[in-house]
N, C-alpha and C positions, 0 to 999 in steps of 0.2 A: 504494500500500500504506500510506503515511504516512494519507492520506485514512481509509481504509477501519479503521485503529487507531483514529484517532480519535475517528472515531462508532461503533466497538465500544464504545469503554470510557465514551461518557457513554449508550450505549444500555442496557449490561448494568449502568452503576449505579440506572439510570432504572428499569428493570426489578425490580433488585432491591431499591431501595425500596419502588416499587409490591407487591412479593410480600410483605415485610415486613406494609406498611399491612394490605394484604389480611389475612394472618395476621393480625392481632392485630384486627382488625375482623370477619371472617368465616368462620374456622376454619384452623388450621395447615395443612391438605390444600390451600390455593390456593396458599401459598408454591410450593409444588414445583412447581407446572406456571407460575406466572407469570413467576419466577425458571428454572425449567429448560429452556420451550421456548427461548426467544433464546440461551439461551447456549450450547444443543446446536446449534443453527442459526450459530452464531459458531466454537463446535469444529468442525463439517464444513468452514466457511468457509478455516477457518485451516491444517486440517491440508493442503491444498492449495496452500498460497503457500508460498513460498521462505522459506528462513529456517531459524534456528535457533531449537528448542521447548526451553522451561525446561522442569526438571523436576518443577512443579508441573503444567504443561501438561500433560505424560505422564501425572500420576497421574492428574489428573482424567480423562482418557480412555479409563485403564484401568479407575475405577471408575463409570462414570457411564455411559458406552456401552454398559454389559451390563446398565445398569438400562433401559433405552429397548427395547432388543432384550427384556428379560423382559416390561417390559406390553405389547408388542405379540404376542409368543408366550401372555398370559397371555387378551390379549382375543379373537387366533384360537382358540386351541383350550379355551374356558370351558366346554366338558362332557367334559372329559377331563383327570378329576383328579390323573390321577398325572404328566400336565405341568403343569398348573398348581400343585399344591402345589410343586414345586422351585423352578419360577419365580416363584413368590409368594413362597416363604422369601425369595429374591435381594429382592423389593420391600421384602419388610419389613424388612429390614437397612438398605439402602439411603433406610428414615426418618431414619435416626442422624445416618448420617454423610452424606448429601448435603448437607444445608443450609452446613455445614463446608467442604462442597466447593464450594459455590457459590460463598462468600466467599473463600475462595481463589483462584478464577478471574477474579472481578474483581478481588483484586490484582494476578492475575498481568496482569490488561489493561492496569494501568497501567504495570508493568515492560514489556509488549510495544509501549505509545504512546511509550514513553522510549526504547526502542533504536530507534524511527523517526525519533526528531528528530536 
């Protein structure tokens, strides 16, 4: 688990420099998916080990999980608007404040690499 902290937290930095660069080279719309797939892939990872989750952990899961679940509800059902508008409002919120959230989470990898040593 010590192992597996370690290459989270210089993976999700690596990551979210790269979404940065992107962003500011190629339009704000890449941050979110270059920066969000690994670290939704890191939250599945995590919520599964032993331990105890800070309460940074938990928010990001409670608000960042329901964005994932809305674009995939959003790309099944794209000719039925009266689900897709709902779960589109959720997307469009979810511009604000994800990137906030993202940097968040790589803080909190580094507080989750320091309770491993």
């Amino acid at each position: 688990m010590k192992t597996f902290a370690k290459y989270d937290f210089y993976i999700q930095l690596f990551f979210f420099g790269a979404a940065v660069l992107a962003a500011l080279s190629m339009g704000i719309l890449y941050f979110y998916f270059i920066a969000g797939i690994p670290q939704l892939i890191s939250f599945v990872i995590r919520v599964f080990q032993k331990g105890k989750k800070s309460i940074r952990y938990i928010i990001y899961g409670i608000f960042i999980v329901p964005v994932w679940i809305s674009l995939l509800i959003v790309y099944i059902f794209k000719n039925n608007h009266d689900i897709t508008n709902f779960f589109g409002s959720i997307l469009i919120l979810s511009l604000f404040y994800s990137p906030i959230l993202a940097l968040f989470y790589v803080f909190d990898d580094t507080e989750y690499l320091n309770s491993k040593k």
